[in-house]
C-alpha positions in Angstrom: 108.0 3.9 56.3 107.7 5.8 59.3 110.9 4.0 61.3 112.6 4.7 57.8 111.9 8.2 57.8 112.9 8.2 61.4 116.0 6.4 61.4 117.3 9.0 58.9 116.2 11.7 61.0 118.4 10.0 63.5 121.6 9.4 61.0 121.5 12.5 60.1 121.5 13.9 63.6 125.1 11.6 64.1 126.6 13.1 61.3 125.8 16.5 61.9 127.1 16.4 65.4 130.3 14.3 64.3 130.9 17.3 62.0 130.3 20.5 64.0 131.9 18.2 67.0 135.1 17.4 65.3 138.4 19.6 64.5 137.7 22.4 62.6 141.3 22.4 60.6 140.7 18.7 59.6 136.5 19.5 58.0 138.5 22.2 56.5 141.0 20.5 55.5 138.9 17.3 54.1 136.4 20.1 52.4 139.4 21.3 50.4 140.7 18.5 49.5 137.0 17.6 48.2 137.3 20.7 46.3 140.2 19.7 44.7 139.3 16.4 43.5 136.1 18.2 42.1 138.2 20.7 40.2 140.5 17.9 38.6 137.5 16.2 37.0 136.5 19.2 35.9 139.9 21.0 35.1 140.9 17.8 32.6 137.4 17.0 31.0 136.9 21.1 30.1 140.8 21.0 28.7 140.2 18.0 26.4 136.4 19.1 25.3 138.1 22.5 24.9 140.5 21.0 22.7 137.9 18.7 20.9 135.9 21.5 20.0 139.4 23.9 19.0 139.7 20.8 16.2 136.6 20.6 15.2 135.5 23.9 14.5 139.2 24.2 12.5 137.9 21.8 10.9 134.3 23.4 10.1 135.8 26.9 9.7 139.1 25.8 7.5 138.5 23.0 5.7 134.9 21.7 4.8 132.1 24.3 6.3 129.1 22.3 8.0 128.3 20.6 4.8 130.8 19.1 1.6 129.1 18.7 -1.5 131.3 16.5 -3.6 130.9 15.2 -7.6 128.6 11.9 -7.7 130.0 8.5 -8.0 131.0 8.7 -11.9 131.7 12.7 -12.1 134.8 14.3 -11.7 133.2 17.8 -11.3 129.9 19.1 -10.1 127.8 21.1 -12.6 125.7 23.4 -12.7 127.7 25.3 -9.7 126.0 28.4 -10.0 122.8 27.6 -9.8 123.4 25.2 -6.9 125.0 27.9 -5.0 122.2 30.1 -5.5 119.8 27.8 -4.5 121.4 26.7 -1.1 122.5 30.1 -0.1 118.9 31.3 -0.6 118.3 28.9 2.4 116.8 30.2 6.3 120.1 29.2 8.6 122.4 29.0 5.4 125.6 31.6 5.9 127.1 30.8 2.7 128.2 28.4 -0.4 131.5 28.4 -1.9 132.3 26.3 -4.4 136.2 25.7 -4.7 138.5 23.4 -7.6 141.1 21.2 -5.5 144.3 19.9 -6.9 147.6 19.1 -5.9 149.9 21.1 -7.2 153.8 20.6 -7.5 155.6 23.8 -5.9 159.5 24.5 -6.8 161.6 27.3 -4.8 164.8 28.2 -6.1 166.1 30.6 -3.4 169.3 31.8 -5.5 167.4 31.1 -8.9 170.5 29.2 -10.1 169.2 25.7 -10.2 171.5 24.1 -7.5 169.1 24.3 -4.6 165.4 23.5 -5.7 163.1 22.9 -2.6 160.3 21.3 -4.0 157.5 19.3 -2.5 153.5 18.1 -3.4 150.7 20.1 -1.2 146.9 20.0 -1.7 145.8 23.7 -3.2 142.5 25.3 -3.2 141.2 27.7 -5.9 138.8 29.4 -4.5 136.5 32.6 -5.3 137.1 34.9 -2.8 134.0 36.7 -2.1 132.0 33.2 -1.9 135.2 32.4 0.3 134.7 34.8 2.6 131.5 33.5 3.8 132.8 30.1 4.3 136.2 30.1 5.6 138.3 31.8 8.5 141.5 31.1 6.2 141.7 35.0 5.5 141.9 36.0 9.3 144.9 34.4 10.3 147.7 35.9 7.6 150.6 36.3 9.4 152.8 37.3 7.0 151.3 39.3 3.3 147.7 39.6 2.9 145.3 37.1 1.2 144.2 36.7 -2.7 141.4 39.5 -3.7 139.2 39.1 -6.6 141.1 40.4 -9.0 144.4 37.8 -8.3 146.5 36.0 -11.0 149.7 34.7 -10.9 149.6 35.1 -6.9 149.9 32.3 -4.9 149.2 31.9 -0.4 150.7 29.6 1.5 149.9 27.9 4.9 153.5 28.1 7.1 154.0 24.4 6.9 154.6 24.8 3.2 156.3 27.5 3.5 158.4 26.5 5.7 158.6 29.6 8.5 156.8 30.9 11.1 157.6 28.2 13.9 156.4 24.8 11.6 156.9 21.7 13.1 157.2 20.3 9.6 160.2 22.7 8.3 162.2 19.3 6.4 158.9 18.8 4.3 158.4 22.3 3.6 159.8 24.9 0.6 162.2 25.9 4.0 162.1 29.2 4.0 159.6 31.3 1.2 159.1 34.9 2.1 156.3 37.2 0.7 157.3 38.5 -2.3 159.1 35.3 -3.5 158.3 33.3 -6.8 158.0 29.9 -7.2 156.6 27.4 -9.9 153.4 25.4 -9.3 152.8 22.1 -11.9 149.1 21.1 -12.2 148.1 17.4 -12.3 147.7 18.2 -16.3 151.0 19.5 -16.7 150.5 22.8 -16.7 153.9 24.9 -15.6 153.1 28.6 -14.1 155.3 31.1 -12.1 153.5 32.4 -8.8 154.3 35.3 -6.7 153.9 34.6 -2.9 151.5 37.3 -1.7 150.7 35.4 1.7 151.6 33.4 4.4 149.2 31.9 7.1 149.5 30.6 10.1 146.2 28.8 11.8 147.5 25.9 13.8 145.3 23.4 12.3 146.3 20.1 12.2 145.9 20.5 8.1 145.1 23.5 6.9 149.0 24.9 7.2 149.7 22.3 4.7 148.0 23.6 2.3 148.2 26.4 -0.8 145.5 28.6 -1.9 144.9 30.3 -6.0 142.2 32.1 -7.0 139.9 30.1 -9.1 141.0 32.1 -12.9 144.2 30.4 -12.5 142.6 26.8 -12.7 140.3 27.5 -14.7 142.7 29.0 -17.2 145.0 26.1 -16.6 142.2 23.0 -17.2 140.2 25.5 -19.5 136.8 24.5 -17.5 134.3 26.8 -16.4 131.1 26.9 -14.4 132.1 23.3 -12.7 133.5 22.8 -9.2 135.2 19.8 -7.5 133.9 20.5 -4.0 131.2 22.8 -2.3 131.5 24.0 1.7 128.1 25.2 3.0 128.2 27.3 6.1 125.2 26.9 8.7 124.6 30.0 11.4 124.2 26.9 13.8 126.1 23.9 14.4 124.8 20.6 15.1 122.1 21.1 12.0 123.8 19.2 9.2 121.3 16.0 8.6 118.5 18.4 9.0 120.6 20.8 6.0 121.6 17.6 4.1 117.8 16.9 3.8 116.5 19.9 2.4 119.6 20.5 0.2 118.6 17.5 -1.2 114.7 18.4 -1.4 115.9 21.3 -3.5 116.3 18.9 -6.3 120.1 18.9 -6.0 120.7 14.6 -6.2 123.5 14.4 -8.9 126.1 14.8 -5.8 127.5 13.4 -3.1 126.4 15.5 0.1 128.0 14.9 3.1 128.6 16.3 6.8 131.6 17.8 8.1 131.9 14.8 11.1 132.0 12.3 7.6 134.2 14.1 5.7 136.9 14.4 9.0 137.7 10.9 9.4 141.4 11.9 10.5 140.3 14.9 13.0 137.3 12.9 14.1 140.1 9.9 15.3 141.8 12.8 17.3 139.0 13.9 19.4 137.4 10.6 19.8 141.0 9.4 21.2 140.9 12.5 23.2 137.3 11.6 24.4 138.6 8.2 25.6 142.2 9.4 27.3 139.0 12.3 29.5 137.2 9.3 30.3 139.9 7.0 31.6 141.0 10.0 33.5 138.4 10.8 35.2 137.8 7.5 36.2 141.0 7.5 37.8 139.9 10.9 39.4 136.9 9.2 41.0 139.0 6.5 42.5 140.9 8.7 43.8 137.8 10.6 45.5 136.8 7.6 46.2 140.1 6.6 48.0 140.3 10.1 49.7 136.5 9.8 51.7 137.6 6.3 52.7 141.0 7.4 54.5 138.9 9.8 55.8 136.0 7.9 57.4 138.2 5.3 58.3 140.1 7.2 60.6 136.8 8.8 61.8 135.8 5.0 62.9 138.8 4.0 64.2 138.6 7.0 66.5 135.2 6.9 67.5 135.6 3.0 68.3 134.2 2.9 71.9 131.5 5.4 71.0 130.0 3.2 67.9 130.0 0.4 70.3 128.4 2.2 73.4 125.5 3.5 70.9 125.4 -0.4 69.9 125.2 -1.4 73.7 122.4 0.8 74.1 120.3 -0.7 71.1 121.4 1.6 68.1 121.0 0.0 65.1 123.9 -0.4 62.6 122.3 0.7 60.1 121.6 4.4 61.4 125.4 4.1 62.3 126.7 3.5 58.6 124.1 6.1 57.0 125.2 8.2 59.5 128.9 8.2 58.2 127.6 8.4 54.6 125.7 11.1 55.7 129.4 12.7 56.3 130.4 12.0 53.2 128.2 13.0 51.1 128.4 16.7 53.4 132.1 16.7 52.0 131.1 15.8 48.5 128.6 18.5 48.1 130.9 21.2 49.3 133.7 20.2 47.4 130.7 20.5 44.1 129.3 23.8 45.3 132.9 25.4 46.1 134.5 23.9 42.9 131.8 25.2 40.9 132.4 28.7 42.2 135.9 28.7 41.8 135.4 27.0 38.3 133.1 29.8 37.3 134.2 32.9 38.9 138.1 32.0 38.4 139.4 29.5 36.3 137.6 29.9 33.1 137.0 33.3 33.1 141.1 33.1 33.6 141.5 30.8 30.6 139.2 33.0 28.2 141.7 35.9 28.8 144.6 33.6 28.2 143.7 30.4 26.6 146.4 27.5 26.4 148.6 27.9 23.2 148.4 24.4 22.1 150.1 22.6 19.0 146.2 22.7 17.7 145.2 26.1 18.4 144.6 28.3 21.5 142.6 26.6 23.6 139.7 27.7 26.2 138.5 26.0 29.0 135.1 24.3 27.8 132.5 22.9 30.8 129.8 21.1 29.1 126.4 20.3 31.1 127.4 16.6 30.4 131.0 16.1 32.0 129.6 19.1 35.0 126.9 16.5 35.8 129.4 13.4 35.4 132.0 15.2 37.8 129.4 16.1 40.2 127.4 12.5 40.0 130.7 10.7 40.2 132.4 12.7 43.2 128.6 12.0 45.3 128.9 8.3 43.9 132.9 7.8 45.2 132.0 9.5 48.5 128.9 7.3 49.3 131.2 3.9 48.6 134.0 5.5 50.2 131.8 6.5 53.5 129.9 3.5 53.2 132.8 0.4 53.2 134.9 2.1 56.7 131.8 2.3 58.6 130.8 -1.3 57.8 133.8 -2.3 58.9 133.6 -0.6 61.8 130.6 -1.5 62.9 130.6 -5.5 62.2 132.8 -5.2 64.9 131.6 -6.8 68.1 130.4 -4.9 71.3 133.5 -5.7 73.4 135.9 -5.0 71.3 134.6 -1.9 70.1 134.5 -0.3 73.4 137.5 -2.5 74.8 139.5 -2.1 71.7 
């Protein structure tokens, strides 16, 4: 234990003098470059968690809340709404419950009203009440165009900008191309039912599905399907994240077992394929980032060895052994490593996201913020220490199996 201990004493002398020793534009230089490799772990693992996490909370603020109660197996509707919604909202944690009817309605626009150009087109609607709404969705927020349904709405109709057909959609060929605020077009139910809408709204959230989609207050469905105190979906809202199963379970407890209660991550089957695709392209990049690390420290060494040629075989001539000459290059490495952590982390912290906050990305998704998690910071960091030691520690072996001789003779 004691020649252990001592023979990194020793190592760690080597390196230390072969790094205050050497040329102080190339440890700069090296450092940097260290520094750089850290930050492109870092830089592409925060861009696709921050996208991850811009999908998913579209997905939880737009679409389904932390929880989706849907009918049991043999309903079409849930009952008893009312008192369900009373109960959960009553609930420590629970922000709200809103209980909406879903249908997909058939949407005509006649721009000249003379029957020779009818843009028509099928799109998922939501009739909604909009003070439980309020609680539960973000929907509201991002009207760009009108304002959104109030309580006392009929015969007014909102419209996500795909549907429309305005606004910068990517989908403009499937959309009514071109409805305005103030616009009437005619919505068909499922049952048949014909009605005449005004367009009071447009929004624009860039989620992947909520654009596609039409929002009615919930009198005009239940005038058109003459049904009352029933629902075909409910979103709960949690005050934290991450809390479904625990929510699912007490909802549950509550006595409510007639329906079909499920997360938000089970409900997303589409979205969830997005970020677990972009989960796979951040690790398969960052595996190539460590190679590259990896790659950098060995250039780096190498030429370190191949200089130093006659002195690793005079410290060999004099008894050194090999092994305090490879740790001793590892030392090195790891020295570069480190300082490319701690000097990416600052510039990570006190630059880059504080840059990205101000002006996040403006992605097809959303706008989208730099996102660090504690798991891909300790992968980044783990992985550049892990690709310096292999890249410090395959030059110097090299270098030292060498013999005597030709080491100092070259």
């Amino acid at each position: 234990m004691k020649e252990l201990v001592n023979n990194l004493r020793i190592s760690l002398f080597l390196a230390y003098r072969g790094i205050v020793r050497g040329n102080i534009g190339t440890i700069l230089m090296t450092i940097m470059m260290m520094v750089l490799a850290f930050l492109n772990l870092v830089f592409l693992s925060s861009i696709f968690t921050g996208i991850s996490k811009a999908i998913d909370s579209q997905a939880i603020n737009m679409m389904y809340g932390n929880i989706l109660i849907k009918p049991g197996k043999d309903d079409f509707y849930i009952k008893d709404v009312a008192n369900k919604i009373r109960l959960i909202s009553g609930l420590p944690g629970v922000v709200g419950a809103s209980s909406h009817y879903v249908d997909s309605l058939y949407i005509e626009f006649d721009p000249e009203q003379d029957g020779l150009d009818v843009k028509s087109g099928n799109w998922i609607t939501k009739a909604v009440n909009i003070n439980e709404d309020r609680l539960v969705s973000n929907v509201s927020d991002y009207i760009v165009e009108g304002r959104f349904l109030d309580e006392n709405s009929r015969d007014e109709i909102v419209l996500g900008r795909d549907v429309a057909g305005t606004h910068g959609t990517d989908k403009y060929n499937s959309s009514l191309k071109g409805v305005k605020v103030g616009d009437k077009v005619y919505a068909t139910f499922s049952n048949g039912i014909r009605r005449e809408y005004r367009v009071v709204g447009i929004f624009m959230s860039k989620s992947l599905f909520a654009d596609s989609m039409i929002y009615i207050s919930k009198n005009e469905y239940q005038s058109a399907y003459r049904v009352n105190g029933v629902a075909n979906e409910i979103a709960v809202k949690l005050d934290q994240d991450n809390l479904e199963e625990k929510y699912i379970k007490i909802i549950k407890s509550l006595g409510i077992d007639d329906v079909d209660i499920k997360s938000w991550r089970e409900v997303n089957e589409l979205g969830g394929g997005i970020t677990n695709s972009f989960t796979m392209i951040k690790g398969m990049l960052s595996a190539i980032g460590m190679l590259v690390a990896a790659v950098t420290i060995f250039i780096i060494i190498f030429v370190s060895v191949v200089n130093r040629r006659k002195q690793i075989g005079i410290m060999k001539a004099i008894g050194m052994q090999e092994e305090i000459i490879i740790i001793s290059y590892i030392w090195q490495s790891l020295f570069y490593a480190l300082c490319g952590v701690v000097f990416g982390l600052i510039i990570m912290y006190k630059a880059i996201i504080p840059i990205f906050v101000t002006y996040p990305l403006d992605f097809p998704v959303g706008y989208v913020s730099l996102v660090l998690s504690n798991n891909d910071l300790w992968t980044a960091s783990i992985g550049l220490i892990a690709s310096a030691f292999i890249g410090g520690l395959i030059p110097s072996l090299m270098g030292v199996k060498e013999s005597i001789l030709k080491l100092i003779w070259g």
